[in-house]
C-alpha positions in Angstrom: 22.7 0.9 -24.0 23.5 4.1 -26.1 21.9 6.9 -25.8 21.6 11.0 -27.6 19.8 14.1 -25.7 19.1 17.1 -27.8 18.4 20.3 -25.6 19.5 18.9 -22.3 19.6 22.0 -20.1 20.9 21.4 -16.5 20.4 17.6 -16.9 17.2 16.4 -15.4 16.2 14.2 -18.2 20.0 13.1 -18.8 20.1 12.5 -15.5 16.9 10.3 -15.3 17.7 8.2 -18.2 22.1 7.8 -17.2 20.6 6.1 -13.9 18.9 3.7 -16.2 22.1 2.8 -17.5 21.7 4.5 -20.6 25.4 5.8 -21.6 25.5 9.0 -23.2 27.5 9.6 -26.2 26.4 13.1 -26.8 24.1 16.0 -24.9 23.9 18.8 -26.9 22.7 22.2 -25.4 23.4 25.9 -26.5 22.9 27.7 -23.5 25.9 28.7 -21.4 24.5 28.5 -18.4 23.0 25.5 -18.4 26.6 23.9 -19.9 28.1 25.3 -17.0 25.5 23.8 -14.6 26.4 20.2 -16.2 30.2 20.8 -16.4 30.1 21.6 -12.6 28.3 18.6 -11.7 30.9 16.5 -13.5 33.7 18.0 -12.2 32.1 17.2 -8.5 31.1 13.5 -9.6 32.5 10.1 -8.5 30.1 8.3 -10.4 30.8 8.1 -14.5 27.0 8.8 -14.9 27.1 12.4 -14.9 30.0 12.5 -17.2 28.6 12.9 -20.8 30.3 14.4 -24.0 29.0 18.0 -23.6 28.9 19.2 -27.0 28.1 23.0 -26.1 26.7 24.9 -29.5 23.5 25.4 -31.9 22.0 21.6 -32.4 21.4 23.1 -36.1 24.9 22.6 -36.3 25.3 19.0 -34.9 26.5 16.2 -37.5 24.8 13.4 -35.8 25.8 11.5 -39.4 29.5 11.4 -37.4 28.3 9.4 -34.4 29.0 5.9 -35.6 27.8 3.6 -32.5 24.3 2.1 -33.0 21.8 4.5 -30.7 19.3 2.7 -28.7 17.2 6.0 -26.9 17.1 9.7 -28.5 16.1 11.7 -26.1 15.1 15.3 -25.2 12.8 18.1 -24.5 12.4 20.9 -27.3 12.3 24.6 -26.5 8.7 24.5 -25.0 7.9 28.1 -25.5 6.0 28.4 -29.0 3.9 26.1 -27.2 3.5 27.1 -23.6 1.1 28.9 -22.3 2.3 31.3 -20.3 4.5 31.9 -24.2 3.3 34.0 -27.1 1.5 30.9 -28.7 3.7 31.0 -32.0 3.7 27.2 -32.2 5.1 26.4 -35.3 5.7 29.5 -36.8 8.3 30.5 -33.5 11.9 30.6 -34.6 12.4 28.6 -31.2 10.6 25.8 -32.6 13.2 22.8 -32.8 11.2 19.7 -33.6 12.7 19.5 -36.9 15.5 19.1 -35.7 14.9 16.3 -33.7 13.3 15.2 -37.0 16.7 14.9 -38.3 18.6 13.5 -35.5 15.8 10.7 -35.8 16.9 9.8 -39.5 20.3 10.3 -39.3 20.7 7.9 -36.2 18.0 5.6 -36.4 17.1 4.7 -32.7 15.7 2.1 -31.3 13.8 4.3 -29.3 12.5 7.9 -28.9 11.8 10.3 -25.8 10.4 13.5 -26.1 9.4 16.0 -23.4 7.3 19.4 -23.9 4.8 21.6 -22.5 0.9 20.7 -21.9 0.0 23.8 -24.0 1.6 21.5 -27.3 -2.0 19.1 -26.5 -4.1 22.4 -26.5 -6.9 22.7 -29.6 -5.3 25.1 -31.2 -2.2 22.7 -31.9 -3.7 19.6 -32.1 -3.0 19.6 -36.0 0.6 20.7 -35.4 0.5 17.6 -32.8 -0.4 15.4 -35.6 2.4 16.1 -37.6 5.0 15.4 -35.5 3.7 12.1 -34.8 3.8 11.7 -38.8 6.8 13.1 -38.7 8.4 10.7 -36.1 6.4 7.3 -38.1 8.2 8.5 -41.1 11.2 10.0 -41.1 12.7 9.3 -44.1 9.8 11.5 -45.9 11.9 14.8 -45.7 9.9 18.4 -46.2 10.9 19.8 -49.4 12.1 23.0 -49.3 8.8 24.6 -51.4 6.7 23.1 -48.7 4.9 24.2 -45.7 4.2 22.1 -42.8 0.7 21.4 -43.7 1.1 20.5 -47.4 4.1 18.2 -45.7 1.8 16.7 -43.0 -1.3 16.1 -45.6 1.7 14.5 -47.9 2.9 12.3 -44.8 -1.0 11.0 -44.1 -1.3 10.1 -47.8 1.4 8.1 -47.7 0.8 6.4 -44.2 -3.2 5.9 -45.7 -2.6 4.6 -49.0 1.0 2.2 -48.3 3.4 4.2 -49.8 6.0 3.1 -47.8 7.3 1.4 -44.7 6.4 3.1 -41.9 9.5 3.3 -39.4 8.8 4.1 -35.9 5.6 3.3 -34.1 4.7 6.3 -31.7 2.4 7.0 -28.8 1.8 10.7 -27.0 0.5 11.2 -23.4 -0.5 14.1 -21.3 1.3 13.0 -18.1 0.7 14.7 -14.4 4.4 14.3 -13.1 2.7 13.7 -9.4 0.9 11.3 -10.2 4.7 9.7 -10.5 5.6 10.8 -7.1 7.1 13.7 -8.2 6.7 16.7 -5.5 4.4 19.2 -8.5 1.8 19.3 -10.4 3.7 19.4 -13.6 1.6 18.5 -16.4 3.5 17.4 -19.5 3.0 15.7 -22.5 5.6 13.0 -23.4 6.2 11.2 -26.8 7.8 7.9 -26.9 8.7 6.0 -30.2 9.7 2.5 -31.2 11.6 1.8 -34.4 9.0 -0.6 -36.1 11.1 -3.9 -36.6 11.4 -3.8 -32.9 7.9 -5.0 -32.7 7.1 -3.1 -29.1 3.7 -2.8 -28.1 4.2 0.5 -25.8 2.2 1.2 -23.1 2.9 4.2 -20.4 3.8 3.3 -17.2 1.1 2.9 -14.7 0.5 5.9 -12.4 1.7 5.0 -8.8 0.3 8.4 -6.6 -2.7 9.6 -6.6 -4.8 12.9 -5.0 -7.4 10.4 -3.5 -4.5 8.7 -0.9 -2.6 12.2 -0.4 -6.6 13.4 1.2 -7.3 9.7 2.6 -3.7 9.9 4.3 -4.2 13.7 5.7 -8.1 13.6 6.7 -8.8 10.1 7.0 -6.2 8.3 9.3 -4.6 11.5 9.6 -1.0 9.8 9.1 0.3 12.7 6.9 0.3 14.7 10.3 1.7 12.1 12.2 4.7 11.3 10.1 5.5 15.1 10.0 4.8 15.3 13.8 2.2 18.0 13.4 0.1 18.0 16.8 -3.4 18.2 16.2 -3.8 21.7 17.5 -1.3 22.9 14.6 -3.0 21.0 12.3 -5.1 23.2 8.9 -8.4 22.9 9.0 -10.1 20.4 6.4 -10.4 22.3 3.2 -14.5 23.1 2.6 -13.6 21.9 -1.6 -13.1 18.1 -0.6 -15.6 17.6 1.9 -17.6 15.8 0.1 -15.2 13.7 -1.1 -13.5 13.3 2.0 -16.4 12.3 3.9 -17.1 9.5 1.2 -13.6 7.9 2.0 -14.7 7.7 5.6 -16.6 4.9 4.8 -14.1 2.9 2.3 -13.6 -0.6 4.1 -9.8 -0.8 1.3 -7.8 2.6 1.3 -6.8 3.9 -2.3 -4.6 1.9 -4.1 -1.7 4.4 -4.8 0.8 5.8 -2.5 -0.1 9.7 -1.9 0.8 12.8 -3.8 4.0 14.0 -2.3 3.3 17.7 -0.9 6.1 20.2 -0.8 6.7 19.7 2.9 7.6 16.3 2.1 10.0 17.1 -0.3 11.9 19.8 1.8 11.7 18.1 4.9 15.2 17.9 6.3 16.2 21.3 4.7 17.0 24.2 7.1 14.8 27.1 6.9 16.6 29.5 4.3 15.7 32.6 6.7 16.5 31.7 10.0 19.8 29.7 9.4 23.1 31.7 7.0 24.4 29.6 4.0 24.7 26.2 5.1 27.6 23.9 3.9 25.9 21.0 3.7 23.4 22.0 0.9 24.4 23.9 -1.7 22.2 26.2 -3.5 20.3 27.2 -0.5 20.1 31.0 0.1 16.9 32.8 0.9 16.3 35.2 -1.4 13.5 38.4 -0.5 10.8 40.2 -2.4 8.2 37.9 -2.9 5.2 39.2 -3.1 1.3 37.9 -3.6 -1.1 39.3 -6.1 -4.1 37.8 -7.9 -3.2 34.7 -9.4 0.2 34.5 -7.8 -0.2 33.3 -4.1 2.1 30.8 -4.4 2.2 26.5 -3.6 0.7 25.4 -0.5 2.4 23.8 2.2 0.6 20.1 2.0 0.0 19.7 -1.5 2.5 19.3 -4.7 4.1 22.7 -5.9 2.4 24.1 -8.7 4.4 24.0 -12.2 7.7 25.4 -12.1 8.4 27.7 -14.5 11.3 29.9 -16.2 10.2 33.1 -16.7 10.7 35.5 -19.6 11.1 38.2 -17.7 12.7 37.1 -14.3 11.7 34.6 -11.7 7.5 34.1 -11.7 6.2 34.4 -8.5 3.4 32.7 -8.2 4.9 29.3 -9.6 8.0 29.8 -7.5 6.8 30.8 -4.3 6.0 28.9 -1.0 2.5 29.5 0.3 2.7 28.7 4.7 -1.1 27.9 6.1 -0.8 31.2 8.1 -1.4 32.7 4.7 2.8 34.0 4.8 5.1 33.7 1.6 8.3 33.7 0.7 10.3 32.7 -2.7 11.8 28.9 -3.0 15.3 28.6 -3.2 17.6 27.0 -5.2 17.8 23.8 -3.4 14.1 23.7 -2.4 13.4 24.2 -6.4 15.8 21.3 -7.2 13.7 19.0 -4.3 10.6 19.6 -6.4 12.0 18.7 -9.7 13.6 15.3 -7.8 17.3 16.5 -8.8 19.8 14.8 -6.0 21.1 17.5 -3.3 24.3 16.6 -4.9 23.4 18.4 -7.5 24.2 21.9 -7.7 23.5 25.0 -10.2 25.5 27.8 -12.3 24.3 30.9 -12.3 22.5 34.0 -10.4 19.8 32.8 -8.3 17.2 33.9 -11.5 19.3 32.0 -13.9 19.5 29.0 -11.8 15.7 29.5 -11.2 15.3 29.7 -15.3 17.4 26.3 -15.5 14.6 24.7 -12.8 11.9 25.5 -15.0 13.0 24.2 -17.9 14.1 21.1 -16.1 12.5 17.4 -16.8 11.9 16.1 -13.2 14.2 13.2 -12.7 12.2 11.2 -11.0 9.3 10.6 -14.1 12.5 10.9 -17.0 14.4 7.5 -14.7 9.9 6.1 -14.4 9.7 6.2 -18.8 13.1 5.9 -19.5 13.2 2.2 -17.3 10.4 1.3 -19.0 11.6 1.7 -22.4 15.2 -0.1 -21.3 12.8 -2.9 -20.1 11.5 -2.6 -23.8 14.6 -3.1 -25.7 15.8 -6.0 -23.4 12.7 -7.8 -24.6 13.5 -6.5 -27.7 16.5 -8.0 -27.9 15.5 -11.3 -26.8 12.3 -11.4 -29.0 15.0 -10.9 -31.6 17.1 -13.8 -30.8 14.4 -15.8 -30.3 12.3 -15.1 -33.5 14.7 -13.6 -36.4 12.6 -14.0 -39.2 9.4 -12.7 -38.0 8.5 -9.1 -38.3 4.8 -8.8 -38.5 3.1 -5.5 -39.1 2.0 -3.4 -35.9 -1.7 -1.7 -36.4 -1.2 1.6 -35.4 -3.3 4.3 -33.3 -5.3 6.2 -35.4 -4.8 9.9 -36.5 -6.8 12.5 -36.9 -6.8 13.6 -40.8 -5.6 17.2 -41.7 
């Protein structure tokens, strides 16, 4: 299957959706950096998934009108800072807001299919109507925004036309907040996650179902106590139970089934088998892995605990943040992750190595889609077009209409 990635950065969701068996016939990202993190990697590859036609400029200036080949997944994860958070809240109105670009990648190619990664803060209230539009937006592409036009006389043009039958709607499109460990994914990386379906596909989406949960990760360390065990933590170096899940944990005492999911994975899952960056000198067989000093703890920025996933990852305007990007030991002692230990909690392979000063590297980890929950959605929607395909082959002349979720009006 074909596949597109607008704003890949170092490659986690290229990565995650290659390993699917997606072929990439372009990846389009600006930032040198990050172009020389995916050029290294290919150079070091054996395997033809990492090698995708790195087309290193602005995507403003990307013909996609030349890429012939039918396109069955458009992927990628918009410049998430007019919406995060920890950003300046422009939304919109932010220069660095690139949804209508992907907006016009969408009509030029025509996909079968359409994944789209961005920040948590893009669900917040003050959004939501912003929210709405793309998801207009992505139903209708071929209703351009005229050049007189504003987003919101666009979007209330766009509902009209959905409303009253206007025309054909193209793509039918679902959003999601999505906790990345719920996925098994080493962080609590909360992200919201847009997938579309060309309408004549006649796909009924639905997300993948969540596999780890919080209730198992407290049921496997209090409960049986197995966490410990596995990590060969002697009872006398275990933590103490923590006094905020008492209650609960006391409840699961009594469960005659265990939870259903497998448990969170906690950061010293994910680095076990990694040398400790400040006992042991650069170590040749993982890359990446340097300790780096300075870290320090303030109010709000104590860093991720040892037996639970990281917090969020994130880039930084202004250097590396610390309280994101910081180990947090249970005798209360810090220290920043590295390089490697970063690229463990976004599920990149060791293999996988990283251009740039230890702060740009760090910039390219926040950014990053995990692998792990890009290969989880982008399966699912291979496992979509297959049937698809076959429903297709089977049934040519039907193409009954699909009763979309409803919107919100503007």
């Amino acid at each position: 299957m074909n596949s597109v990635e607008l704003f890949t950065g170092a490659g986690g969701l290229a990565l995650g959706v290659s390993s699917c068996g997606f072929k990439h016939l372009a990846v389009v990202e600006w930032d040198r950096d990050a172009c020389n993190t995916v050029r290294l990697n290919q150079a070091k590859a054996n395997s033809l998934t990492r090698h995708w036609p790195l087309h290193e400029m602005d995507v403003t200036k990307f013909d996609f009108k030349a890429i012939r080949e039918d396109i069955d997944l458009l992927g990628g994860g918009p410049p998430c800072q007019p919406f995060s958070l920890a950003g300046k809240h422009r939304g919109h109105t932010d220069e660095r807001n690139m949804f209508p670009q992907v907006f016009r990648a969408v009509r030029d190619l025509r996909p079968k299919a359409v994944l789209i990664e961005n920040v948590k803060g893009l669900a917040r209230a003050s959004f939501r109507d912003y929210l709405n539009y793309i998801l207009l937006q992505l139903r209708t592409p071929q209703i351009q925004r005229r050049k007189d036009e504003d987003w919101c006389e666009h979007s209330a043009r766009l509902f009209k036309a959905r409303v009253s039958q206007m025309t054909n709607l193209e793509y039918d499109v679902q959003v999601k907040l999505i906790n990345s460990a719920d996925y098994g994914v080493p962080q609590k990386r909360e992200r919201v996650i847009i997938v579309g379906f060309r309408r004549d596909l006649r796909v009924k989406w639905s997300y993948p179902i969540a596999t780890h949960s919080h209730e198992a990760l407290l049921y496997s360390q209090w409960v049986t106590g197995e966490y410990w065990d596995r990590h060969k933590i002697l009872k006398k170096d275990r933590p103490t139970t923590p006094k905020r899940y008492l209650k609960k944990i006391e409840s699961m005492k009594g469960l005659l089934i265990p939870p259903p999911e497998l448990p969170w994975v906690t950061v010293r899952d994910a680095l076990a088998g990694l040398p400790c960056p400040e006992k042991e000198a650069k170590n040749p067989s993982f890359e990446n892995h340097l300790f780096n000093p300075g870290a320090k703890s303030y109010q709000g920025h104590t860093g991720s605990p040892l037996d639970e996933p990281a917090k969020t990852l994130k880039a930084g305007d202004h250097g590396v943040p610390g309280g994101e990007n910081m180990l947090l030991r249970p005798d209360g002692s810090i220290r920043y992750f590295t390089v490697r230990e970063c690229a463990r909690l976004q599920t990149f392979p060791d293999d996988y190595v990283f251009s740039g000063a230890w702060s740009e590297s760090m910039r390219q980890l926040g950014n990053a889609v995990p692998m792990k929950l890009a290969q989880i959605v982008a399966n699912k929607i291979k496992e979509e077009l297959i049937a698809a395909k076959k429903r297709a082959k089977a049934t040519p002349e039907r193409n009954p209409r699909i009763e979309e979720p409803a919107l919100q009006s503007p």
